[in-house]
C-alpha positions in Angstrom: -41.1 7.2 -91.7 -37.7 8.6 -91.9 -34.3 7.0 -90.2 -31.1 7.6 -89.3 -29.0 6.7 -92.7 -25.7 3.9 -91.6 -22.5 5.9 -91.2 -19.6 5.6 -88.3 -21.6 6.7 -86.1 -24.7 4.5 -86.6 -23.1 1.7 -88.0 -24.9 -0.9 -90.0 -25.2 -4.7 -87.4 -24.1 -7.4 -89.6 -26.0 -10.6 -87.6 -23.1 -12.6 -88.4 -19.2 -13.7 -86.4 -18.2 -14.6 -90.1 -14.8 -13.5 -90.7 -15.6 -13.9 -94.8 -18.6 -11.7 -94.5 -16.8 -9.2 -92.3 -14.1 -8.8 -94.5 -16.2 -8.0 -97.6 -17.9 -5.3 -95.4 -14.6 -3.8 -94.4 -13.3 -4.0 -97.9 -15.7 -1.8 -99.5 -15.7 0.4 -96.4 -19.6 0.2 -95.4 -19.3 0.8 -91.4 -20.9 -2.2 -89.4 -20.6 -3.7 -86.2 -20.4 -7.9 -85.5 -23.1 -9.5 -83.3 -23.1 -13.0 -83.6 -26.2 -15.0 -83.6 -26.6 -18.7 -82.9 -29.7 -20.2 -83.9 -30.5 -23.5 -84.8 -30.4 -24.0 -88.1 -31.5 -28.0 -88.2 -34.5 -29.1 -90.3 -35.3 -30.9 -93.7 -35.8 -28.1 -96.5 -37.2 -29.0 -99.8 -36.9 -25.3 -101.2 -33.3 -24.1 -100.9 -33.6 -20.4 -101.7 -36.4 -20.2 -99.1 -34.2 -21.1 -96.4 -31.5 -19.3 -96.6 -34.5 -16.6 -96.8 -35.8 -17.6 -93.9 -32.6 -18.7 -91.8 -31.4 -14.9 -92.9 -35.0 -13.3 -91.5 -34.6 -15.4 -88.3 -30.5 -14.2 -88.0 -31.4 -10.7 -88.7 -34.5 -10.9 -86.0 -32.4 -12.2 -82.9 -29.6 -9.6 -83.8 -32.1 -6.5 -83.7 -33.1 -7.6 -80.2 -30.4 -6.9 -79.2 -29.2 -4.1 -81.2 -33.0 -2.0 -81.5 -33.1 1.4 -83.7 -30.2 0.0 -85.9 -30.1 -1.2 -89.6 -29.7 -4.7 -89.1 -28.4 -7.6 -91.8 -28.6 -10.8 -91.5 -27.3 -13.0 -94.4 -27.4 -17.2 -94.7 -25.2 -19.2 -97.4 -25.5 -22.5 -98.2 -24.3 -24.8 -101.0 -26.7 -27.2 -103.0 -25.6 -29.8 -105.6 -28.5 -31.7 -107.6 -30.9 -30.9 -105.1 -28.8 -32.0 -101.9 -27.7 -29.4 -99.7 -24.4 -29.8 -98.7 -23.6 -27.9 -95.0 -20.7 -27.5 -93.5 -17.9 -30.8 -92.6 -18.3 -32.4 -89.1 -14.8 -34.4 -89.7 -12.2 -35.2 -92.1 -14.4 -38.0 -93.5 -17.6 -35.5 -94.1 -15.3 -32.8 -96.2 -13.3 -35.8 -98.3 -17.5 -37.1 -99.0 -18.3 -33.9 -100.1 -15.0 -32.9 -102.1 -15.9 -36.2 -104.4 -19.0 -34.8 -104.5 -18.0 -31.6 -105.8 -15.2 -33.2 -108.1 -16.1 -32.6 -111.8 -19.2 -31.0 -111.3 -21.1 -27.5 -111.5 -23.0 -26.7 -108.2 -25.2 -23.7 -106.7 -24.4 -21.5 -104.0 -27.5 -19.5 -102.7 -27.5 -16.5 -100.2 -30.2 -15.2 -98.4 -30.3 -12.0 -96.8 -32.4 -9.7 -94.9 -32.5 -6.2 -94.0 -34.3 -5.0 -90.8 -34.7 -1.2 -90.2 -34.6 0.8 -87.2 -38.1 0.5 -86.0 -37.9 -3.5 -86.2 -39.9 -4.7 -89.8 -38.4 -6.6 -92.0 -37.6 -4.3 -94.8 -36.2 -6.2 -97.3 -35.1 -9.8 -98.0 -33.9 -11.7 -101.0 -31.8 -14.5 -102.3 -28.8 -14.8 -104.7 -27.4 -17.9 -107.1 -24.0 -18.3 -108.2 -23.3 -21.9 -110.1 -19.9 -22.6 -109.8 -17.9 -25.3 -111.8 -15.2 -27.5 -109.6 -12.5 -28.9 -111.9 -11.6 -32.7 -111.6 -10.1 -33.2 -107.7 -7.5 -36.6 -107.2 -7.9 -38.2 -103.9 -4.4 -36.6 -103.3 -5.7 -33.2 -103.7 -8.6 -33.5 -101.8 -6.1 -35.2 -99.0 -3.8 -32.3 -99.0 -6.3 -29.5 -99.1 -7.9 -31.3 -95.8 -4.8 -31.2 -94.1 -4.6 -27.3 -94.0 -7.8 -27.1 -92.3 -9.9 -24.8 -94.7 -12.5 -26.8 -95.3 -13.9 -26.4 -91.6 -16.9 -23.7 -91.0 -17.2 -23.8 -94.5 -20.4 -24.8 -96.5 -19.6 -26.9 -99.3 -16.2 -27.9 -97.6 -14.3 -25.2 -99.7 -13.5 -21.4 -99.6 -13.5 -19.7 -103.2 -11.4 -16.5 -101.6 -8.9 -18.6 -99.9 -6.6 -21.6 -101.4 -9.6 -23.6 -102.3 -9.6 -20.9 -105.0 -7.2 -23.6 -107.0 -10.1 -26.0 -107.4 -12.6 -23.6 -109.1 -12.8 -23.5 -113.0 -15.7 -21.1 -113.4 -18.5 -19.1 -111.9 -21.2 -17.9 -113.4 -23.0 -15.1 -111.2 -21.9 -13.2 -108.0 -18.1 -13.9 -107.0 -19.0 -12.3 -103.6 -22.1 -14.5 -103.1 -20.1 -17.2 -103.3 -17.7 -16.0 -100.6 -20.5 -15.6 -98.3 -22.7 -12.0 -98.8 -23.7 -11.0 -102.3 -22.3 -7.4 -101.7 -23.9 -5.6 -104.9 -27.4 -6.7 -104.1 -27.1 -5.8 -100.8 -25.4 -2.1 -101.2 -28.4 -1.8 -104.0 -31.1 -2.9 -101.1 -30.0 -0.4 -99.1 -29.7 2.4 -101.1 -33.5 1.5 -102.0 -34.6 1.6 -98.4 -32.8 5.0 -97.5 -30.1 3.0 -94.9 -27.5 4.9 -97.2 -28.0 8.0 -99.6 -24.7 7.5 -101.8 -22.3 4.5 -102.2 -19.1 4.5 -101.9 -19.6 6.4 -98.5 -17.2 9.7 -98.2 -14.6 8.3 -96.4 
């Protein structure tokens, strides 16, 4: 069964309100459309990778009922250090735990996504790993980079592509994954799947 490939005027849905995600989309000029999906995201996981997985299936299914005969992506990133999964801050106190956490240490970031096509199967889903070293933090950096509010909505309690960027001495892996949406894999997904027939689109 042959569909209609993404382009501007059968823009890929991107089962996400992140602004990180959105931007990564914009930048490499793939055209998409927002829908945000709230689902509940609660529950004790003892295989990481397999919930982003499934958290990124379960994204990518509410969006395309509301959004039928579209591409349809739905991505889910969370951060895991020695097993613990660390989500995003409720308070001050939360992202200064987690920051001392983080201090020193290397840590994983993992990705799911899925892919839905037009007629409504799951068509593709996968998961990506970055590992990404944290230098040494001091209380009083930790303090001060709390103070300008970054940390909020963010897994981990830090954002690589903002000034949290100061804190990271390595990664080893996808830059984009860690950012939120591993964009090679997913450009490559669907190119195998027929959503586009070249990359970069003709602009």
């Amino acid at each position: 069964m042959s569909f209609l490939i993404i382009s501007k005027k059968n823009p890929l849905v991107l089962a996400s309100a992140s602004p990180r995600r959105k931007r990564l989309l914009k930048e490499i000029c793939l055209p998409f459309r927002s829908l945000a999906c709230d689902i509940n995201e609660q529950g004790t996981w003892e295989d990481p990778p397999g919930m982003t997985r499934f958290l990124a299936e379960k994204k990518a299914i509410t969006a395309y009922s509301r959004a039928t005969n579209k591409w349809v992506l739905g991505a889910d990133t969370i951060v895991v250090l020695r097993g613990r999964i660390l989500g995003k801050p409720l308070d001050h106190e939360e992202a200064r735990s987690m920051l001392r956490l983080l201090s020193g240490k290397e840590h994983e970031v993992i990705t799911g996504f899925s892919i839905i096509n037009p007629a409504g199967l799951v068509a593709h889903t996968e998961h990506v790993s970055s590992i990404v070293g944290i230098k040494e933090l001091s209380d009083r950096e930790i303090t001060a980079y709390i103070k300008t509010g970054e940390p909020f909505g963010k897994a981990g309690s830090y954002a690589i592509q903002g000034i949290g960027i100061f804190m990271i001495r390595a990664v080893n892996g996808s830059y984009t994954n860690v950012v939120g949406l591993p964009v090679y894999h997913v450009i490559k997904a669907l190119l195998t799947l027929g959503a586009l027939d070249f990359f970069p689109m003709e602009q």
